[in-house]
C-alpha positions as CSV (number, residue, x, y, z in Angstrom):
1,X,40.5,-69.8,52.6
2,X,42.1,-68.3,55.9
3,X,42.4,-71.3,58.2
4,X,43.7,-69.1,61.3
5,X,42.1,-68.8,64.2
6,X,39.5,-65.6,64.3
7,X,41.8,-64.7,67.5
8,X,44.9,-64.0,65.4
9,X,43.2,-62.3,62.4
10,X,41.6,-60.2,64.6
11,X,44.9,-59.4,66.0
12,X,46.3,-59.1,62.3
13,X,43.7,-56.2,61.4
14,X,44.5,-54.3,64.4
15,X,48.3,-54.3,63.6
16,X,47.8,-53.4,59.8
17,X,45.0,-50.2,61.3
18,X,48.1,-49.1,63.9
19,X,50.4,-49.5,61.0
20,X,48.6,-47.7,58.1
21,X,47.3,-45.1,61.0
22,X,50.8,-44.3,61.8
23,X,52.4,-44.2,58.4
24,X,49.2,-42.0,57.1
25,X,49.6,-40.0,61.0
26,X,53.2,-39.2,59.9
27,X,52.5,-38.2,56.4
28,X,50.0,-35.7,58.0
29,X,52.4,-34.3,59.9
30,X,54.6,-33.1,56.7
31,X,51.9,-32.4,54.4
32,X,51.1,-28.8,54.2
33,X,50.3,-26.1,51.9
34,X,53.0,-27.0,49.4
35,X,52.1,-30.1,49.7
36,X,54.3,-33.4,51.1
37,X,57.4,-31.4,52.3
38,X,60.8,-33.6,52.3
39,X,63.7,-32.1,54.3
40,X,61.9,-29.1,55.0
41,X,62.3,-27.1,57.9
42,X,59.4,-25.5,59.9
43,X,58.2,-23.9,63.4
44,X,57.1,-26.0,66.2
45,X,54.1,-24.1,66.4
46,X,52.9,-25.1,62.9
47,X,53.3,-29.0,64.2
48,X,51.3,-28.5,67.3
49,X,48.2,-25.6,66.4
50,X,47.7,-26.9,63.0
51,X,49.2,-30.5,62.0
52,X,48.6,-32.6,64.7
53,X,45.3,-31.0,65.6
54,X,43.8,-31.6,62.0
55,X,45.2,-35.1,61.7
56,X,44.2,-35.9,65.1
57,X,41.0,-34.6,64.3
58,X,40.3,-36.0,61.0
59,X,41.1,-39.4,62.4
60,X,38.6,-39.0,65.3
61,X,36.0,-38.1,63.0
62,X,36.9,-40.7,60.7
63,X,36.4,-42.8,63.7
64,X,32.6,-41.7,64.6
65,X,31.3,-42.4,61.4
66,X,32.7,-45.5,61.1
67,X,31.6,-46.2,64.4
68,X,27.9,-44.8,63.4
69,X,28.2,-46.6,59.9
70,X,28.7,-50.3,61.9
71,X,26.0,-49.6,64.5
72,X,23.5,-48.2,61.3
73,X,23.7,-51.9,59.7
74,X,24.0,-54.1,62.7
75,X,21.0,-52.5,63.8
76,X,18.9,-52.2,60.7
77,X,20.5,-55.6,59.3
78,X,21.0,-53.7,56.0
79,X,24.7,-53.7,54.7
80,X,23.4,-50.5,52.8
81,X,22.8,-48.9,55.8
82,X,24.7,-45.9,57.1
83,X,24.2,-42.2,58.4
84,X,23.5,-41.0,55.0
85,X,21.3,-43.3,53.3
86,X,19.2,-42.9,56.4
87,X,19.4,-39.1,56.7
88,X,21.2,-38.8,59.7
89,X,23.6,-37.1,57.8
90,X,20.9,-34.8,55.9
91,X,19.1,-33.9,59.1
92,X,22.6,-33.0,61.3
93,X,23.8,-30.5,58.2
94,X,20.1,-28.7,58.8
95,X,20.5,-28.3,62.2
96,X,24.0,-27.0,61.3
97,X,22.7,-24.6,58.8
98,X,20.3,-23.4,61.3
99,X,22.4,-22.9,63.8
100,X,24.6,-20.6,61.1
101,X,21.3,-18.7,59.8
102,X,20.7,-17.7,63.1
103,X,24.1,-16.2,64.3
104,X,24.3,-14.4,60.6
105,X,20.8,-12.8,60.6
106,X,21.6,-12.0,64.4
107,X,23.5,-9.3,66.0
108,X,26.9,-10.2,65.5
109,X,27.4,-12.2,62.2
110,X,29.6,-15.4,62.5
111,X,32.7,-15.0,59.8
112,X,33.4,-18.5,60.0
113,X,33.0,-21.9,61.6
114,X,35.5,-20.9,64.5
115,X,36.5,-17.1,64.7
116,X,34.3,-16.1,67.2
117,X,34.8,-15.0,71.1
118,X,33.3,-18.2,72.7
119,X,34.4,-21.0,70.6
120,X,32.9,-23.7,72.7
121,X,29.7,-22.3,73.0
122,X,29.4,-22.2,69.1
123,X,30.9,-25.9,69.0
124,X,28.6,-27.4,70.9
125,X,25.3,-25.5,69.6
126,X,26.6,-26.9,66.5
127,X,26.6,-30.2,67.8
128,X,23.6,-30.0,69.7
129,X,21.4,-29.1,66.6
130,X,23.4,-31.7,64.9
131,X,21.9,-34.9,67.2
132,X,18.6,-33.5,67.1
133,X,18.4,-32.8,63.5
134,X,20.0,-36.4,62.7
135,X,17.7,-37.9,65.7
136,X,14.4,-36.8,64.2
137,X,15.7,-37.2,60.6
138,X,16.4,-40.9,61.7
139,X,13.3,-41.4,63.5
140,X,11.4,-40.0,60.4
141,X,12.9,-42.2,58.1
142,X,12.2,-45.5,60.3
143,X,7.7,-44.1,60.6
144,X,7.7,-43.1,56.4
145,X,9.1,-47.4,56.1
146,X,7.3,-48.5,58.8
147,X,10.2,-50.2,60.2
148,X,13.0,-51.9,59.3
149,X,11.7,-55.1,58.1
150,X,11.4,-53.9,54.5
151,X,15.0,-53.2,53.2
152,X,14.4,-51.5,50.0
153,X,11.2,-49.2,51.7
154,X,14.1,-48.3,54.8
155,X,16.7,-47.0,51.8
156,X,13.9,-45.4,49.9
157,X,12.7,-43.9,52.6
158,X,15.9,-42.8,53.6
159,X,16.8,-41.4,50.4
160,X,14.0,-39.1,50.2
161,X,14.1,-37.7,53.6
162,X,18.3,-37.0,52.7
163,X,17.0,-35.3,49.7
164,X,13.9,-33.4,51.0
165,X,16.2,-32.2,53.7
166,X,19.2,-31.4,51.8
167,X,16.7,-29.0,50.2
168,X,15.9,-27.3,53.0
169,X,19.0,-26.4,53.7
170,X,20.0,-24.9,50.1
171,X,17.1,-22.9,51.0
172,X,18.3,-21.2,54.1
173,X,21.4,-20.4,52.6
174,X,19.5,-19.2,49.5
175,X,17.6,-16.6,51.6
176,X,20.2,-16.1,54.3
177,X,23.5,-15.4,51.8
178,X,25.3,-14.3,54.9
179,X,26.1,-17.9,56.1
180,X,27.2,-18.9,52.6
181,X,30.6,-18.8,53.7
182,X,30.7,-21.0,56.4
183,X,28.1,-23.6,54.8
184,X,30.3,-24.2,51.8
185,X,33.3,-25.5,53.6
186,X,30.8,-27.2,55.5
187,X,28.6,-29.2,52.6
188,X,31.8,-30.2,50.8
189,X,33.8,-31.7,54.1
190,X,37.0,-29.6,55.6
191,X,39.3,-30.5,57.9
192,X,41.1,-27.2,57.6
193,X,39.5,-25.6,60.7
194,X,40.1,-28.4,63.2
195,X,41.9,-27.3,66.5
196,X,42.6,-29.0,69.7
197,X,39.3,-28.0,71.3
198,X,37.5,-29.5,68.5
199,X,39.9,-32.8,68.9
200,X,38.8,-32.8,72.8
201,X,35.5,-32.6,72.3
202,X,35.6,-35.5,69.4
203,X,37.3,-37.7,71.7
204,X,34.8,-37.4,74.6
205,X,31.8,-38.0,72.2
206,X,33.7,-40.8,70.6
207,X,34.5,-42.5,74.5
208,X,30.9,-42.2,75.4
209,X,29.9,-43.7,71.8
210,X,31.7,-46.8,72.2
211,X,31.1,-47.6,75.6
212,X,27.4,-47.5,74.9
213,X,27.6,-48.9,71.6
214,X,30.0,-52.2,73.2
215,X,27.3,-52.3,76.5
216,X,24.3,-52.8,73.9
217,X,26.5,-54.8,71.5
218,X,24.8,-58.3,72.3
219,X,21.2,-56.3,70.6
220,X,22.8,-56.2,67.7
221,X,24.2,-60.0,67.5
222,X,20.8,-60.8,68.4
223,X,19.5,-58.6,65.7
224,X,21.2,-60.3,63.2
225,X,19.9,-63.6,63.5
226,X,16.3,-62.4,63.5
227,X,13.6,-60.8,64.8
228,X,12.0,-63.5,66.2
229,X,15.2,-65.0,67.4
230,X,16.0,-62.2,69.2
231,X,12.6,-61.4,71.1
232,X,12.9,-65.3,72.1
233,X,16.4,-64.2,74.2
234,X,14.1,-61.8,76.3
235,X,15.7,-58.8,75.1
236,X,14.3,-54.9,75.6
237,X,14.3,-54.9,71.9
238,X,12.7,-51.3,71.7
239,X,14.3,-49.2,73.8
240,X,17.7,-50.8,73.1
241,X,16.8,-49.7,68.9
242,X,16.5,-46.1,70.9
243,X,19.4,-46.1,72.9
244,X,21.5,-47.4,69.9
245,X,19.8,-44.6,66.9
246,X,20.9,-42.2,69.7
247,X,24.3,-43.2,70.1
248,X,24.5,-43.2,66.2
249,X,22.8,-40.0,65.7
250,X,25.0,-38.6,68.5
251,X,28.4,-39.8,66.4
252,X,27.4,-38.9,63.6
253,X,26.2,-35.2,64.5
254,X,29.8,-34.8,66.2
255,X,31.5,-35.3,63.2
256,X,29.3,-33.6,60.9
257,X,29.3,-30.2,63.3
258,X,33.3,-30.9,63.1
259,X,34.2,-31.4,59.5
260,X,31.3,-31.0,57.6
261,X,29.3,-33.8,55.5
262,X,31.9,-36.6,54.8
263,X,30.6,-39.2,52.5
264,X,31.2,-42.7,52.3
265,X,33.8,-43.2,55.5
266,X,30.2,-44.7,57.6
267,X,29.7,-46.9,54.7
268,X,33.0,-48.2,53.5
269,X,34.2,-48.6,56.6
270,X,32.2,-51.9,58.5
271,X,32.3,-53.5,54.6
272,X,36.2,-53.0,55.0
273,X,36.3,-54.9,58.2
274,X,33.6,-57.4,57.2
275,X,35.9,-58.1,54.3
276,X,39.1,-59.1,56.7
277,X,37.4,-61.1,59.6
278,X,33.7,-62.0,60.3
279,X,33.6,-61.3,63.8
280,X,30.6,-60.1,66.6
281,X,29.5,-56.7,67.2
282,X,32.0,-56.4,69.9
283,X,35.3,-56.9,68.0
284,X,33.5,-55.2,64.8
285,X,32.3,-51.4,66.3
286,X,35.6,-50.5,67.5
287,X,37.4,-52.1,64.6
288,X,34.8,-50.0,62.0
289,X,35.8,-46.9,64.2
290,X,39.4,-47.5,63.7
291,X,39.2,-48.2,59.6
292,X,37.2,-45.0,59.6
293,X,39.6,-43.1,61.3
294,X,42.2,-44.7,59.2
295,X,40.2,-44.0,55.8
296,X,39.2,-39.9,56.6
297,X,42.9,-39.3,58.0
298,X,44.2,-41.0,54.8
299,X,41.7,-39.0,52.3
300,X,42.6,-35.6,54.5
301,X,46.5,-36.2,53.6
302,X,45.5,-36.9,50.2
303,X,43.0,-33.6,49.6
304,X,46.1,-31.8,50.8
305,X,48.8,-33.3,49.3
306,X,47.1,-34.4,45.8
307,X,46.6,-30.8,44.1
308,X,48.6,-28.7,46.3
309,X,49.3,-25.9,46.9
310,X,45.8,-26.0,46.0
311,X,43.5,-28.1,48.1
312,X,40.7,-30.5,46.9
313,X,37.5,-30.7,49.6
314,X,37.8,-34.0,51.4
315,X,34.4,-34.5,51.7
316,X,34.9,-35.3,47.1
317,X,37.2,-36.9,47.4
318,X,35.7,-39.4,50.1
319,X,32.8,-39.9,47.6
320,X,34.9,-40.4,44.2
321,X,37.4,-42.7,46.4
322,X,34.0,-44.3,48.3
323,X,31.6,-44.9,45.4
324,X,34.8,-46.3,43.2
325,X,35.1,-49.0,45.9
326,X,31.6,-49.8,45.8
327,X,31.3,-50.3,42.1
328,X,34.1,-52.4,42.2
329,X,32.7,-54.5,45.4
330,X,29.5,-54.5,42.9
331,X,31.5,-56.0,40.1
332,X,33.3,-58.6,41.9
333,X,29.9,-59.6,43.5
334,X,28.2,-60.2,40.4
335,X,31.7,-61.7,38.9
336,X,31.8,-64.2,41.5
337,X,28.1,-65.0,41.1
338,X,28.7,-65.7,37.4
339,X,31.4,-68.3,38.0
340,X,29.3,-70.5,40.9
């Protein structure tokens, strides 16, 4: 049992995230094609247009879905919850897809997820069909279980609208081969076409997500000691549950239009945390953000460095490294249950 004040292991977790962010930081920076390069001598420009801007970047979306995996089970009091399982995830890689049918059945086809004359433009059409495909998806999920009182009707619910949209997209890309290109990068997670605009635009999105998310914190505390507990404390209950599946949609459509369906980072991340210190919503958001960050930068280091020069999509390895954790959470659960 850890007798020390919650102050101090607070503090403790936040010094091990800087620590294991910085060692895993560094190790991105000398990680390339060839994998972990020792004594090796290359160009500045490699360090600043490609290294930093993927590390950066992969932490920063690391950070969003953590950030939108913490605010999914605070607010739906499910520690299940998170932007798949819901089909956040599922309804921001349709508006994605979209988005890529329309520019490769249009004029000028779209080569790739970048290489075209107004990058910005691109990036945030991506994103803005991202939130509202994860929005609606969200928002469907929530009318099919009639709520969230139910837990297993909100993860079956949220299961099938994942899979009944994850089949609308193979469909575009079925009859639209043009955008099969840039959607296969994109359904198996990349980091490879990150650059400094798409690290700005992270870090804006990510800002505005956690000031929101720490403002309407106190909902979520509420939340977790009951429904009825917290309509008692005279809180806007319904419009707060908007604000917040907005600000989660709105993270996790960012880093979805970014690097592509990520699995497991949203849902690993908060259990991670719980795991260290049991602490409110206000201490627990920013430190999920940070353990995602730390977890997708340290998978992106490890898809380059693990098979190299050929490299593994980090969006699999995520999902091996993410669902090997939860069967092992599972089996200590059910270990510990056997010995009380």
């Amino acid at each position: 049992m850890n007798n020390r004040p919650i102050h101090q292991r607070i503090q403790d977790l936040w010094w091990m995230l800087l620590l294991i962010t910085c060692a895993v930081g560094w190790l991105g920076l000398h990680t390339g094609s060839l994998g972990l390069e020792w004594g090796l001598s290359y160009s500045d420009d490699i360090i600043q247009e490609i290294r930093i801007p993927r590390t950066w970047g992969a932490w920063l979306a690391g950070a969003l879905l953590g950030l939108s995996g913490a605010i999914a089970q605070g607010l739906f009091r499910n520690p299940l919850a998170d932007p798949y399982l819901l089909g956040s995830a599922s309804g921001a890689a349709l508006g994605v897809a979209t988005v890529l049918v329309l520019g490769a059945t249009g004029a000028s086809a779209l080569p790739g997820l970048i290489d075209v004359s107004n990058w910005w433009a691109l990036r945030l059409s991506l994103t803005s069909a991202a939130f509202l495909g994860a929005w609606l998806s969200v928002l469907f999920t929530l009318m099919l279980a009639r709520g969230v009182h139910q837990t297993m009707r909100l993860i079956l619910s949220g299961v099938v609208v994942g899979v009944v949209l994850g089949a609308i997209t193979s469909l575009m890309m079925a009859m639209v081969p043009q955008a099969l290109p840039s959607m296969q990068s994109f359904l198996l997670g990349s980091t490879a076409s990150l650059n400094p605009s798409a690290c700005v635009l992270m870090s804006l999105v990510l800002f505005f997500c956690c000031l929101i998310s720490l403002l309407t914190s106190k909902v979520l505390d509420a939340l977790g000691l009951g429904e009825t507990t917290a309509r008692s404390l005279g809180l806007p209950l319904k419009p707060m549950r908007m604000i917040l599946i907005a600000v989660m949609s709105l993270a996790t459509a960012c880093a979805v239009a970014q690097v592509g369906l990520i699995a497991f980072v949203g849902l690993v991340a908060p259990h991670l945390v719980r795991s260290r210190v049991q602490v409110t919503h206000r201490h627990s958001l920013l430190l999920s953000a940070a353990m995602g960050g730390a977890l997708l930068c340290a998978a992106d280091v490890l898809a380059r460095g693990l098979w190299a020069p050929q490299e593994l999509p980090v969006g699999v390895l995520t999902a091996v490294l993410g669902g090997g954790y939860l069967l092992w959470r599972m089996q200590s659960m059910n270990g510990e249950r056997s010995h009380s």
